[in-house]
C-alpha positions in Angstrom: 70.4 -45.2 -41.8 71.4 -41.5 -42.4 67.4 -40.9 -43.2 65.9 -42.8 -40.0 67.9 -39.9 -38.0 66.7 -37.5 -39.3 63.1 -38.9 -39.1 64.3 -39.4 -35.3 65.8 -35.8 -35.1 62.1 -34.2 -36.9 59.6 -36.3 -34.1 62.1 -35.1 -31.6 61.8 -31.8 -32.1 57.9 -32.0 -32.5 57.9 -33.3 -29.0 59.9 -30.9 -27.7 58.1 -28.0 -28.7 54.6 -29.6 -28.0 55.5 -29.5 -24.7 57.0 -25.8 -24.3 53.6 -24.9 -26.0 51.6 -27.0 -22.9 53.6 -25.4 -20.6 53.0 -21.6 -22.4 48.9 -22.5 -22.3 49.0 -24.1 -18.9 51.3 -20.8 -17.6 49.3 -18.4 -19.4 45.4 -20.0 -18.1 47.4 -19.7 -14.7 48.2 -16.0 -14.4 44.9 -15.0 -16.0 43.1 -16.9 -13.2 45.2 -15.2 -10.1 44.5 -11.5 -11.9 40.8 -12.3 -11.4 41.0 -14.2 -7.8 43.8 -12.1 -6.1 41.6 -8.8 -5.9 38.7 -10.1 -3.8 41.1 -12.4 -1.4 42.7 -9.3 -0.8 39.7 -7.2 0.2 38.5 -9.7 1.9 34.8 -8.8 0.6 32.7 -9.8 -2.0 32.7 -6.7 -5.0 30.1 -3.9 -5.6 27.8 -3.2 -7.9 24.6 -3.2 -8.6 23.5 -6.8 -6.7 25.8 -5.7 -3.9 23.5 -2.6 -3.1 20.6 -4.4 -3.5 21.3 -7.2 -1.0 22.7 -5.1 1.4 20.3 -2.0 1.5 16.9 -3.1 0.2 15.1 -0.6 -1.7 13.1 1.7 0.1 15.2 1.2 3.7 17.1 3.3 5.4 21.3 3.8 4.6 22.9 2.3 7.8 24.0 5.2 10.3 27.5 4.5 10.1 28.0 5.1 6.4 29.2 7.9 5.3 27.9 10.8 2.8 29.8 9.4 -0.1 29.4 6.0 0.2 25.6 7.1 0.3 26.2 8.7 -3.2 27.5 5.5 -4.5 24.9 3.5 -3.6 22.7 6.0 -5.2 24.7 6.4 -8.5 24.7 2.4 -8.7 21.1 2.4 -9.0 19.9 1.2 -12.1 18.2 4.6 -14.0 14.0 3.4 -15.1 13.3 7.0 -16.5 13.0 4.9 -20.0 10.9 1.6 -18.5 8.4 3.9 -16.8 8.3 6.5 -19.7 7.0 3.5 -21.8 4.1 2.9 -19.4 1.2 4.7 -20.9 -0.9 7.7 -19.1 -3.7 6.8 -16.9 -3.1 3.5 -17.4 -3.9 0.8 -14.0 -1.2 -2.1 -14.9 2.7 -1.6 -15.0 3.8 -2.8 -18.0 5.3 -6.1 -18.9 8.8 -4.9 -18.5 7.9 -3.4 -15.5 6.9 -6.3 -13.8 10.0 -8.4 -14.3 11.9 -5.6 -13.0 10.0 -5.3 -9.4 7.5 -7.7 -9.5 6.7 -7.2 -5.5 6.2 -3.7 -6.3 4.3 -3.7 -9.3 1.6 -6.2 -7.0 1.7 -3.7 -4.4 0.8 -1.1 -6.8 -1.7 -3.4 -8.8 -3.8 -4.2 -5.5 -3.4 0.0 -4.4 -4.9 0.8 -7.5 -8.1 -1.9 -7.2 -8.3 -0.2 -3.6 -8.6 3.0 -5.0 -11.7 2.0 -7.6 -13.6 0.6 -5.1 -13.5 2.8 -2.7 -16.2 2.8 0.1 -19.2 5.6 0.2 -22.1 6.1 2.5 -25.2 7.6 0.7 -28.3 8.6 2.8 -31.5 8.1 1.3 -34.0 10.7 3.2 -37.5 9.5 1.8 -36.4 5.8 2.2 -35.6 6.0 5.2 -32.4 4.3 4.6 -28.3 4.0 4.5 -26.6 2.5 1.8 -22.9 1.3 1.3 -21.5 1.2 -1.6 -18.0 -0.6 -2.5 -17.6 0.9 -6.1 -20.7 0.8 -8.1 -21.9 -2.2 -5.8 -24.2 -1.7 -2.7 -22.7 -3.5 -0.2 -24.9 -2.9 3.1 -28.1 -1.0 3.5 -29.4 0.1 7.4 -32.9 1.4 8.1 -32.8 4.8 9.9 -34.6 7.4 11.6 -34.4 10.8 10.4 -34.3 14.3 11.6 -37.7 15.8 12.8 -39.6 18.9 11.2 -37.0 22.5 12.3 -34.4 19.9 12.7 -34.1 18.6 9.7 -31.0 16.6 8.7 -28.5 18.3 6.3 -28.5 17.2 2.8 -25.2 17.6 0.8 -21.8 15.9 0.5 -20.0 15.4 3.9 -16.8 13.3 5.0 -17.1 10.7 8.1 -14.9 13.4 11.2 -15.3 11.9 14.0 -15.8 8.2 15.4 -16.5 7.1 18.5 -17.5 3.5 20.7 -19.6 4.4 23.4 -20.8 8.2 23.3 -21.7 10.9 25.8 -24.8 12.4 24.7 -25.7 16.4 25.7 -29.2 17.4 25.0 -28.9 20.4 22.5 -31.8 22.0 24.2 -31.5 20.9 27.9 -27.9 20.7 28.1 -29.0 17.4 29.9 -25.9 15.1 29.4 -26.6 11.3 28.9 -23.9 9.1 29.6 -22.9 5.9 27.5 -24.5 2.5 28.4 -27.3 0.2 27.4 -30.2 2.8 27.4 -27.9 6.1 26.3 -29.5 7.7 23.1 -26.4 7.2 21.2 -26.3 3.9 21.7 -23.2 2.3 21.2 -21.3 3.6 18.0 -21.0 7.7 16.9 -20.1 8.3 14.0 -20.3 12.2 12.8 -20.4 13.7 9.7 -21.3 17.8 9.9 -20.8 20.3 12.5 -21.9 23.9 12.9 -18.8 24.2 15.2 -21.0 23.0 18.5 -23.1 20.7 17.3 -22.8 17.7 16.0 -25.1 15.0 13.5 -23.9 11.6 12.7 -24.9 7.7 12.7 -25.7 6.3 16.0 -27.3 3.5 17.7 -30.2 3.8 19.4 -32.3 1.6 22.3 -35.8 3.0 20.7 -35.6 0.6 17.5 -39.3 0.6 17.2 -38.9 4.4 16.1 -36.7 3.6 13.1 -38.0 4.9 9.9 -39.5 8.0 11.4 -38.4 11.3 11.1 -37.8 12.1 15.0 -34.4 13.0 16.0 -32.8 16.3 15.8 -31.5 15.9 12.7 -28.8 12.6 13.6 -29.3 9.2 11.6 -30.7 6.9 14.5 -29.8 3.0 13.8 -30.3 -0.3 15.5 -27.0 -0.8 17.7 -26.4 -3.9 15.8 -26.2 -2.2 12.5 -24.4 1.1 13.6 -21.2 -1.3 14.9 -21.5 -3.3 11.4 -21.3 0.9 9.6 -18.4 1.4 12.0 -16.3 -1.2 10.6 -17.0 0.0 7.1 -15.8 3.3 7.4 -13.3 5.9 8.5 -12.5 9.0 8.8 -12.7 10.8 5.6 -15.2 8.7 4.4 -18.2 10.2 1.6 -21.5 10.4 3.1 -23.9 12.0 0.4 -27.2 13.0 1.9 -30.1 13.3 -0.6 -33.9 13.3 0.2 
């Protein structure tokens, strides 16, 4: 008898303290949970960082107007430091690396498609003795025009020139008569100008003309005379700055 109470008295006893040790754990899991949730009901807004930045102020955008010189610096000093990813990308190479890429993946698109643009960039050359205009995206030719060229005393310049001044539907001024020409149908300039030199008053470019039967002759004073329908097809090629190499 004396031994079944004291079994009693030992699962007792277990018992008890099983259940101040749940209530311990349970208290414990409790406070540890209200330290992390109590902060952010307080200020009422989620916490910054890093990911905060970034979805507030996208990269490249403009700090809102009402924020004020330090907050600026914080959002500055949370920014994430590349020095090392971009360090790692090697010298004149055209792809971002790997790492890169998962970093700003937009970005290193952009910068991917910039850099394709910039190998293929678009150039004009002027063959004299052909008689002709090639474009050339890169290495490839593109678009060729037949032309007329400048006459003997006016020859056209040969050299390396950039496209300066485009225009739809030119006033032509006679450089001998001073007999101006104004734009339409049968003007001499037809319907596109596109100039490439200048002595500082006049003026030699591509330009459409109404006299196609004249093209491959060397009869104008010193301008690159096209069919109209060609000189607005040149016109959406190029721009201003544009490489126009003359040879003859």
């Amino acid at each position: 008898m004396i031994r079944n109470e004291s079994v009693a008295r030992i699962v007792m006893f277990l018992c008890f303290g099983t259940a101040l040790l749940s209530l311990a754990v349970h208290w414990r899991i409790t406070a540890t949970q209200g330290q992390f949730e109590q902060p952010a009901a307080a200020a009422g807004k989620r916490p910054e960082g890093i990911y905060g930045v970034l979805g507030e102020t996208a990269l490249g955008a403009s700090t809102p107007a009402n924020e004020s010189t330090p907050q600026k610096a914080a959002r500055r000093t949370a920014l994430p430091n590349f020095s090392g990813i971009v360090s790692q990308i090697p010298a004149g190479s055209t792809e971002l690396s790997q790492k890169m890429r998962s970093v700003f993946p937009r970005q290193a698109e952009n910068s991917k498609a910039l850099t394709q643009q910039k190998l293929t960039k678009t150039e004009v050359v002027v063959n004299l003795s052909d008689r002709r205009t090639y474009v050339y995206m890169g290495d490839e030719v593109i678009a060729s025009y037949p032309i007329a060229v400048g006459k003997k005393g006016w020859e056209t310049p040969t050299g390396s020139f950039r496209v300066t001044h485009m225009q739809h539907d030119p006033i032509w001024r006679h450089p001998i008569t001073g007999k101006v020409f104004p734009s339409g149908a049968d003007s001499p300039l037809g319907e596109r100008w596109i100039g490439f030199w200048s002595d500082g008053r006049n003026e030699i470019g591509f330009h459409g003309t109404p006299d196609t039967h004249l093209l491959g002759a060397a009869i104008s004073h010193g301008c690159l005379r096209m069919r109209n329908d060609d000189v607005r097809l040149l016109y959406e090629q190029v721009k201003v700055g544009t490489l126009v190499t003359v040879r003859d």
